[in-house]
C-alpha positions in Angstrom: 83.3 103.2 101.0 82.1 106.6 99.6 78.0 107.3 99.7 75.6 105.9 98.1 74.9 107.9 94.8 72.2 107.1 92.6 72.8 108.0 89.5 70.1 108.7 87.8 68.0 110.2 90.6 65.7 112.2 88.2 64.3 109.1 87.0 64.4 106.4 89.9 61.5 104.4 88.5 60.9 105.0 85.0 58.4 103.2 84.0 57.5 102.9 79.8 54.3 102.1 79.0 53.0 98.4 79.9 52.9 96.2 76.9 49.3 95.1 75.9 48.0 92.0 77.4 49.2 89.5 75.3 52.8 90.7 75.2 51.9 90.6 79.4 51.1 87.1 79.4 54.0 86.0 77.3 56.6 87.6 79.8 54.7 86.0 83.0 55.4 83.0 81.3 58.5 82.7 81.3 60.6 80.9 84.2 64.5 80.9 84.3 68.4 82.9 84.2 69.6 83.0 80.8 68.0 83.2 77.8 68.8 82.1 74.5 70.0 85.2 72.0 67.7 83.7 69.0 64.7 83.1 71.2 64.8 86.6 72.6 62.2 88.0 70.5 60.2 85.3 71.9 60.7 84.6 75.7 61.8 87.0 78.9 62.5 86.5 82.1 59.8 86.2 85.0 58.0 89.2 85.9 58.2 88.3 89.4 61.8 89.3 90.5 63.9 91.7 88.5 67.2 91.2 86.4 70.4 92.6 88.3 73.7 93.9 86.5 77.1 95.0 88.9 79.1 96.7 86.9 82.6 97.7 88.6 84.7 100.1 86.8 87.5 102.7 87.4 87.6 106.0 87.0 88.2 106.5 83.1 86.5 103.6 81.8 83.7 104.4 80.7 81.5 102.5 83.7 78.7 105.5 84.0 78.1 105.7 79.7 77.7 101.6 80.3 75.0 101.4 82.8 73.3 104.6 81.0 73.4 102.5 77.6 71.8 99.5 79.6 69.3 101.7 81.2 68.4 103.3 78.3 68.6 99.6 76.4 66.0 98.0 79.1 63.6 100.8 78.7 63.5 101.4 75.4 62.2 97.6 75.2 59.1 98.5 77.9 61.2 97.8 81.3 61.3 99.8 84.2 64.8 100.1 85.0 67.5 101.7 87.8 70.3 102.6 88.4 72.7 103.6 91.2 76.2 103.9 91.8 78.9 103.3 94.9 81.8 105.4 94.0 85.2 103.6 95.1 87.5 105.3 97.6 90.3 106.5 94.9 90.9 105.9 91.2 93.4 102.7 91.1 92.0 101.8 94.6 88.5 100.9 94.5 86.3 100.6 91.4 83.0 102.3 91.4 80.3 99.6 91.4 77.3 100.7 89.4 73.9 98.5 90.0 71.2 98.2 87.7 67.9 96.6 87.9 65.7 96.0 85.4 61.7 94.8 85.6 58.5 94.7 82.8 55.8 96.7 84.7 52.9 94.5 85.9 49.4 96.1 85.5 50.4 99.7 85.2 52.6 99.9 88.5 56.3 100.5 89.0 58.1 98.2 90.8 60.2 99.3 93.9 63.5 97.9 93.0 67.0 97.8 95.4 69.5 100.7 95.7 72.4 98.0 96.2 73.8 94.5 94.8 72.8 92.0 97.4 75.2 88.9 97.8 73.8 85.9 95.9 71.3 87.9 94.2 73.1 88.9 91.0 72.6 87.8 87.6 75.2 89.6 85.6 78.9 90.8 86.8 80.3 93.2 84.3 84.1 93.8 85.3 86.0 96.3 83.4 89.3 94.9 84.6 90.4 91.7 86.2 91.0 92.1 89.5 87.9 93.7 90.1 86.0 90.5 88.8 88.0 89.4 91.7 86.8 91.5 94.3 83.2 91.1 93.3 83.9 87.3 94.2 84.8 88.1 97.5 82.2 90.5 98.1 79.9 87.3 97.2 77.8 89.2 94.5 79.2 85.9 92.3 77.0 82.5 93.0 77.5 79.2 90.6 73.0 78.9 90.3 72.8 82.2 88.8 75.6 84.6 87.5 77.3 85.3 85.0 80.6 87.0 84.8 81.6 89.1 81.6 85.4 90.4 82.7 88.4 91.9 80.5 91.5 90.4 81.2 93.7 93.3 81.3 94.6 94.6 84.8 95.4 98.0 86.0 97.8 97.8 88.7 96.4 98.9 91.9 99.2 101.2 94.0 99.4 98.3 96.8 100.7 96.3 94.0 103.1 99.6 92.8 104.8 100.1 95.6 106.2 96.7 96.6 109.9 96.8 95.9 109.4 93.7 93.7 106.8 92.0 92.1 103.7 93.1 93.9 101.1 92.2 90.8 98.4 90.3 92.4 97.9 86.7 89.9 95.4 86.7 88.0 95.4 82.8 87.3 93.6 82.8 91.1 90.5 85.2 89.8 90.1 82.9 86.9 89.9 79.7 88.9 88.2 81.2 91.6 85.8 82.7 89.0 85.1 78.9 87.1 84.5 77.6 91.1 81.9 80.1 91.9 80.3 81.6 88.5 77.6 79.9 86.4 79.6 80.9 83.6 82.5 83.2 82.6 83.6 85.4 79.3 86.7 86.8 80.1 89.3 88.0 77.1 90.9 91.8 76.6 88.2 94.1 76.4 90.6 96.9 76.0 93.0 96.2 73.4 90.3 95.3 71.6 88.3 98.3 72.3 91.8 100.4 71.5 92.2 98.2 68.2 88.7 99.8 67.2 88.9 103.3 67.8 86.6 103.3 71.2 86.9 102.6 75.1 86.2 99.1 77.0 82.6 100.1 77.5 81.7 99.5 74.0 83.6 96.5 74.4 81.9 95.5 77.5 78.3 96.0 76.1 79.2 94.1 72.9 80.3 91.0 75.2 77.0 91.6 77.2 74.8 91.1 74.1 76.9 88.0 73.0 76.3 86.5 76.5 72.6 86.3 75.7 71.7 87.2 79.7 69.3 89.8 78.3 66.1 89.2 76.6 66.9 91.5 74.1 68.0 91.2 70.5 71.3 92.6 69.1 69.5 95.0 67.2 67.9 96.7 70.3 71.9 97.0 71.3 72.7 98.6 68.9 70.2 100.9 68.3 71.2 102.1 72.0 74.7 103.2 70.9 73.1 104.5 67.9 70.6 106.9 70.0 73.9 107.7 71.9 75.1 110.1 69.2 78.4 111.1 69.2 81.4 108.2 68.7 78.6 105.8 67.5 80.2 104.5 64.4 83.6 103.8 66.6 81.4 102.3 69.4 79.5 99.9 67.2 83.0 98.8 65.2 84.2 97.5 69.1 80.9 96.4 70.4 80.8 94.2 67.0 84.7 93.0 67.6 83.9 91.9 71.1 80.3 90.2 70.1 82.3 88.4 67.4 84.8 87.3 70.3 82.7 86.4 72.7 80.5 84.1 70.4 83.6 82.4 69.0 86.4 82.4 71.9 84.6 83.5 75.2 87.8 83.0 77.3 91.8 84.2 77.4 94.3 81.9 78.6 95.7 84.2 81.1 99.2 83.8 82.3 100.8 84.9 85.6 102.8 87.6 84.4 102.2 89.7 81.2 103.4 88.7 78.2 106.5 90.2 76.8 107.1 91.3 73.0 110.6 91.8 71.9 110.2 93.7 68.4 112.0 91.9 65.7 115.2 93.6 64.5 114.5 95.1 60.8 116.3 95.1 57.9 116.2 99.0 58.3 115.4 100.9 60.9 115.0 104.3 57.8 118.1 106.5 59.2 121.8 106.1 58.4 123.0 105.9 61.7 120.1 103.8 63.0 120.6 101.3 59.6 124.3 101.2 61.2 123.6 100.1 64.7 120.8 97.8 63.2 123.6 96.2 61.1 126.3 96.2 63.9 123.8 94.1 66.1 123.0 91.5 63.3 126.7 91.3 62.7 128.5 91.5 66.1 125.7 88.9 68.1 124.2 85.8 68.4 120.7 85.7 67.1 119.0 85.0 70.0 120.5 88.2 71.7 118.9 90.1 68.5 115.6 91.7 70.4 116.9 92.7 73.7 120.0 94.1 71.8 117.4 96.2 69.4 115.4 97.1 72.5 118.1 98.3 74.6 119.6 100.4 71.5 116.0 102.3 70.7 115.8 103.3 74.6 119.6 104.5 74.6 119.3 106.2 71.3 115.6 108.0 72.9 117.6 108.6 76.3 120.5 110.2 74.9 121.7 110.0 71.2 123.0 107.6 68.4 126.9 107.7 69.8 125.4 106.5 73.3 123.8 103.3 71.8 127.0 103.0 69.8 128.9 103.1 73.0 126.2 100.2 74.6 126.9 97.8 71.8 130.7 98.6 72.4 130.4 97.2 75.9 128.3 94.6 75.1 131.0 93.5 72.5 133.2 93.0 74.9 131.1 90.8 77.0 130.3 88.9 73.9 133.4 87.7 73.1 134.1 86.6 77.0 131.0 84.7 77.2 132.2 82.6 74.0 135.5 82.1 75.5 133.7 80.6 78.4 131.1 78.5 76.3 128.7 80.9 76.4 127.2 78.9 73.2 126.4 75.5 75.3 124.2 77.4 77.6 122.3 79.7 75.0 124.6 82.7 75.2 122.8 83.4 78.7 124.9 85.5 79.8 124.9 87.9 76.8 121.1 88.1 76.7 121.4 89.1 80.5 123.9 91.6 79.9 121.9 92.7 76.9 118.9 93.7 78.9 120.3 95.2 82.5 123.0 96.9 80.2 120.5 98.7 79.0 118.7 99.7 82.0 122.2 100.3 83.8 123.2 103.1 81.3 119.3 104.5 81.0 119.4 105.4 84.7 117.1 108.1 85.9 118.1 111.1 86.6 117.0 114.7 86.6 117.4 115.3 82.7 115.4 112.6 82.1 112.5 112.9 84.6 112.6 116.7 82.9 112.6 115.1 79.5 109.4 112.8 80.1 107.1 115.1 81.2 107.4 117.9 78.9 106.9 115.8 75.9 104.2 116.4 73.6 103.1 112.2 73.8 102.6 112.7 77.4 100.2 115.7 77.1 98.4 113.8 74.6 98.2 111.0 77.0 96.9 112.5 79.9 94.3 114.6 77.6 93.0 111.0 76.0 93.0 109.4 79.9 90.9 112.4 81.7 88.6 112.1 78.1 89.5 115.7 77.4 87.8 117.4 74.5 89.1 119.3 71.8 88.4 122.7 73.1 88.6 122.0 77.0 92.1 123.0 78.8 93.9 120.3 80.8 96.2 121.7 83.7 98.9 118.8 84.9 99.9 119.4 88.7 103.3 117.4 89.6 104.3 116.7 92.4 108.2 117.0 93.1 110.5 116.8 95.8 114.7 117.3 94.5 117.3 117.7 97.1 120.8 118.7 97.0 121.9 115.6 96.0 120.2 115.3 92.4 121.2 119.0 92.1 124.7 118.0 92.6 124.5 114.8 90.2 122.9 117.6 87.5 126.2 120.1 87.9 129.8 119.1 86.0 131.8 116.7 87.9 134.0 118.9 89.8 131.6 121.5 90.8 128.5 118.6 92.0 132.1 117.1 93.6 133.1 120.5 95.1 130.2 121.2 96.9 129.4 118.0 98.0 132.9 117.9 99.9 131.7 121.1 101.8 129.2 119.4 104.3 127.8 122.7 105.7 127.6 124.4 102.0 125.4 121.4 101.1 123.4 121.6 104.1 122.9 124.9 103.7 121.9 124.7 100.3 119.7 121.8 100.4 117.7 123.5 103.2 116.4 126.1 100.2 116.3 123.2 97.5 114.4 120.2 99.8 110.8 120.4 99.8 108.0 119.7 98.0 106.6 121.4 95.1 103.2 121.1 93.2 104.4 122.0 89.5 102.0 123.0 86.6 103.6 122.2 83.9 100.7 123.3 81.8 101.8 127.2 82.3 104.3 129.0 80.1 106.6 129.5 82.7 107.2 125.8 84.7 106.7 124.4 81.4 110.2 126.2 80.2 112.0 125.6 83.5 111.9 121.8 82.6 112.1 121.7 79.2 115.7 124.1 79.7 116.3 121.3 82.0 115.2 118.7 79.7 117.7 119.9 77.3 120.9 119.8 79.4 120.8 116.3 77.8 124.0 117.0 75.9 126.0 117.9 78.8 124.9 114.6 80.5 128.3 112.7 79.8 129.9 115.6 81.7 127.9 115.2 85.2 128.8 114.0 88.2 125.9 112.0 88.2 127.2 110.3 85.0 130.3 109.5 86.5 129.2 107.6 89.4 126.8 105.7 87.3 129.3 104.8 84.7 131.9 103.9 87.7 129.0 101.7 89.3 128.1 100.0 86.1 132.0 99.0 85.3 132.3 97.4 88.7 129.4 95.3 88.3 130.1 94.3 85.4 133.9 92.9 86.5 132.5 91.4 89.0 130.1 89.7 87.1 132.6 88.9 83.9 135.5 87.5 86.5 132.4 84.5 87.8 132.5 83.4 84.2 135.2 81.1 84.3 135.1 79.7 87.6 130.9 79.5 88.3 129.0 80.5 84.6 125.5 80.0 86.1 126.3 82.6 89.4 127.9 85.3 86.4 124.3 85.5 85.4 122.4 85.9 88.4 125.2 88.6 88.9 124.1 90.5 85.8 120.5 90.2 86.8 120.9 91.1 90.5 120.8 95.0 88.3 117.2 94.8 88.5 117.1 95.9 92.3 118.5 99.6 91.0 115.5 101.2 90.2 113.7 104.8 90.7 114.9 108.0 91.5 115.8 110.0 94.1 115.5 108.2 97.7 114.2 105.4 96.0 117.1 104.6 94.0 119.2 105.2 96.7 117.7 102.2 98.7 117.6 100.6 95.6 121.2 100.6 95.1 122.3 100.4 98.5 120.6 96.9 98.6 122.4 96.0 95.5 125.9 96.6 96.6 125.0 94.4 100.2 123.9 91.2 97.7 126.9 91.6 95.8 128.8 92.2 98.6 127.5 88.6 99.6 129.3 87.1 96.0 132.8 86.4 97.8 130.7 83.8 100.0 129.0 82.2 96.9 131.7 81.9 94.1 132.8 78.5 94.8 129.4 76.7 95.5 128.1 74.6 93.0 124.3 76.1 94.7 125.8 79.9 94.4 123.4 80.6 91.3 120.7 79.8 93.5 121.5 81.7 96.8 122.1 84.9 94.8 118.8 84.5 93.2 117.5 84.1 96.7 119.1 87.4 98.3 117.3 89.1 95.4 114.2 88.0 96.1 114.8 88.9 99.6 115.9 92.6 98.5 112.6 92.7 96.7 110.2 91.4 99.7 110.0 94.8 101.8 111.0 98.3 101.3 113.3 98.6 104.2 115.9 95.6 103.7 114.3 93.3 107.0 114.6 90.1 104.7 117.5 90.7 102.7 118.8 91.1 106.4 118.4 87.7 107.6 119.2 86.1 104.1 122.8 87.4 104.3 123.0 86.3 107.7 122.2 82.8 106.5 124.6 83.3 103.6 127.2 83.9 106.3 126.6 80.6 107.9 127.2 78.5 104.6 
């Protein structure tokens, strides 16, 4: 945990002036947690002991503008207030917890208020992303008597949950149950599209669920005469801080599911090019309907990795596969195995390679990206540093088929080459001249088909596929989980490497399986065994007890 930084030192204990003696009275008169949003012109919170906010927030979203809007908010209403923040260890690995308390001044004197959160002691949890509402459960600043918890639903994925092979995402179905055991109460819902739906950041999102909660004694209006005195970005500020008010007064919680969602666009009537019109038609034509989205979807990434005749050349393939599954009642089971092939198809033939890794970050999108995620302004320079690390072998897979092949039969040409080209290089892509290195790499695109990298791709990609479309008539069920054992190719460099070198051992394992009436099932379990750990251990011992069947 970084050191403790409070953030506004320059004004520790600011105190306004005390409110006249019958304004006194009325506070000290008042017992209690929450308080109701239409009596807040009328009632606040004891004098005695002061009102505590947590706010945790990661770099980026907008935590420090929140606590100085409720800073500002508490002492524009005659409260001495403070504030002080804990900065996490890394962006994506610890949030930043902000605390704020918040006390009317008794008899002229400023109250000496706490530096940190302490455990069972906090009224208000503000979490700017889900697991964090999480992590302020375990760190016990959440107790059923007293808080409440105001947390968007979204998640940012932390990199523990990046770099597992498979499925690392922590659920966030625990957070919420662990969140209705040990909160008072809970408004939970997504803060951030609806913060991105209005033209502003989570913060103003976050603020305008914190006003609909009703845990301050303060009336709307003082809210948003805040963001108001705030200046610049007010007017998109107030159109999400009045979205998420309307929200949390009407639907205060998300049904959260386990995984996200997926959305499949619908295939148009026109996509508004010639040539895009004619793959749109060829995939209402050629397929089943409920292959329709994943067929659209894998054509727009095909068409954005390498051209029209490429996505032509997908729906080729897949017409092929088509008319096998119907021959082997693909129909009766929901054309499974199409909608399979439809998807890992896709990702086969959009493999990444050094064209493309070129390709994505020398786009203009990108830049934009990275401007809007640092909060960039208009006339301030932003400088990307990458970090990359090619070896001989992805120069190799770049060069025409018999030159990459040429080389790579000379073992101590390659070795000698790959002792200049392997190591690690920080890249700005932001100056004139790295910036043109990888956009002329970029636009080797069109000599792509000619690679050897292509080759080996396309030669991997046929095998699977036979292996997968010869299962159909003997074991239907077991040709699927063949398609969908694609998903363990992933990455680049050394990481597709292991990828792929634990997807030819699974399907390695599909002699063993093809007559089993369970084979579906012990295929899905190698997978999942692929996925567990980085270096194979599991997928280890499943084929051993695949051997044994």
């Amino acid at each position: 945990m970084g050191p403790l930084r409070p953030s506004h030192a320059r004004r520790r204990h600011r105190l306004a002036a005390a409110p006249a003696r019958g304004e006194a009275d009325r506070l000290r008169g008042v017992e209690g947690a929450a308080v109701d949003q239409h009596a807040t012109s009328e009632a606040r919170l004891a004098s005695t002991k002061p009102l505590s906010i947590a706010i945790l927030a990661m770099g980026g979203q907008g935590g420090g503008v929140l606590t100085d809007w409720i800073v500002a908010l508490a002492e524009a209403q005659g409260f001495a207030a403070q504030s002080t923040s804990v900065p996490g260890v890394a962006q994506r690995t610890g949030a930043t917890i902000y605390y704020i308390e918040m006390l009317p001044p008794r008899d002229g004197v400023a109250p000496i208020l706490s530096l940190m959160p302490t455990p069972g002691d906090v009224d208000v949890v503000i979490a700017a992303e889900m697991m964090e509402a999480g992590r302020s459960i375990l760190r016990g600043l959440v107790t059923p008597d007293k808080t409440v918890v105001i947390a968007s639903t979204h998640r940012s994925f932390a990199v523990s949950e990046k770099e597992v092979p498979g499925d690392g995402t922590g659920d966030p179905r625990a957070v919420v149950d662990a969140a209705d055991f040990a909160a008072k109460r809970t408004i939970a819902f997504d803060m951030e599209a609806l913060a991105l739906e209005n033209g502003s950041v989570i913060s103003a999102a976050l603020f305008g669920a914190l006003a609909a909660a009703a845990v301050l004694p303060f009336d709307r209006s003082a809210f948003e005469a805040t963001i108001r005195a705030a200046g610049r970005g007010a007017e998109a500020s107030l159109r999400a801080f009045d979205a998420a008010y309307a929200r949390a007064r009407d639907k205060p919680r998300d049904d959260v599911a386990a995984v996200p969602r997926k959305r499949l666009d619908p295939l148009p009537d026109f996509a508004g090019h010639p040539s895009l019109d004619r793959l749109v038609g060829r995939i209402r034509a050629e397929f089943p309907d409920v292959a329709h989205g994943l067929l659209f979807a894998g054509v727009k990434r095909l068409v954005d990795f390498q051209d029209v005749a490429y996505a032509n050349e997908y729906l080729d393939r897949l017409g092929a596969l088509v008319v096998r599954d119907r021959e082997h009642g693909g129909a009766a089971d929901g054309f499974a195995f199409t909608v399979a092939a439809a998807k890992y198809v896709a990702v086969a033939m959009a493999y990444d390679d050094v064209i493309r890794v070129a390709d994505l970050k020398v786009r203009g999108a990108r830049f934009a990206r990275v401007r809007a995620e640092v909060g960039a302004k208009a006339d301030q320079i932003v400088y990307t540093t990458e970090y990359m690390h090619p070896r001989m072998d992805e120069v190799c897979g770049t060069l025409p088929k018999r030159l990459g092949q040429w080389i790579e039969d000379r073992p101590r040409l390659f070795a000698a080459l790959d002792r200049l080209v392997n190591r690690g290089r920080r890249v700005r892509t932001g100056t004139v001249v790295w910036f043109a290195r990888l956009y002329l790499v970029s636009g080797l695109r069109g000599m792509r088909r000619g690679t050897l990298r292509h080759h080996r791709e396309r030669m991997h990609r046929e095998a699977w596929l036979g292996a997968a479309t010869g299962l159909l008539s003997s074991n239907y069920d077991l040709a699927v989980e063949a398609l969908k054992c694609r998903r363990l190719v992933k990455g680049y460099s050394d990481t597709h490497a292991r990828g792929q070198s634990k997807f030819d051992r699974v399907m390695a394992a599909l002699p063993l399986l093809a007559g089993r009436q369970d084979g579906a099932d012990w295929l899905r379990r190698l997978c999942q065994a692929a996925l567990m750990d980085e270096e194979g251990l599991a997928l280890d011992g499943a084929l051993k007890t695949v051997a044994t069947l």
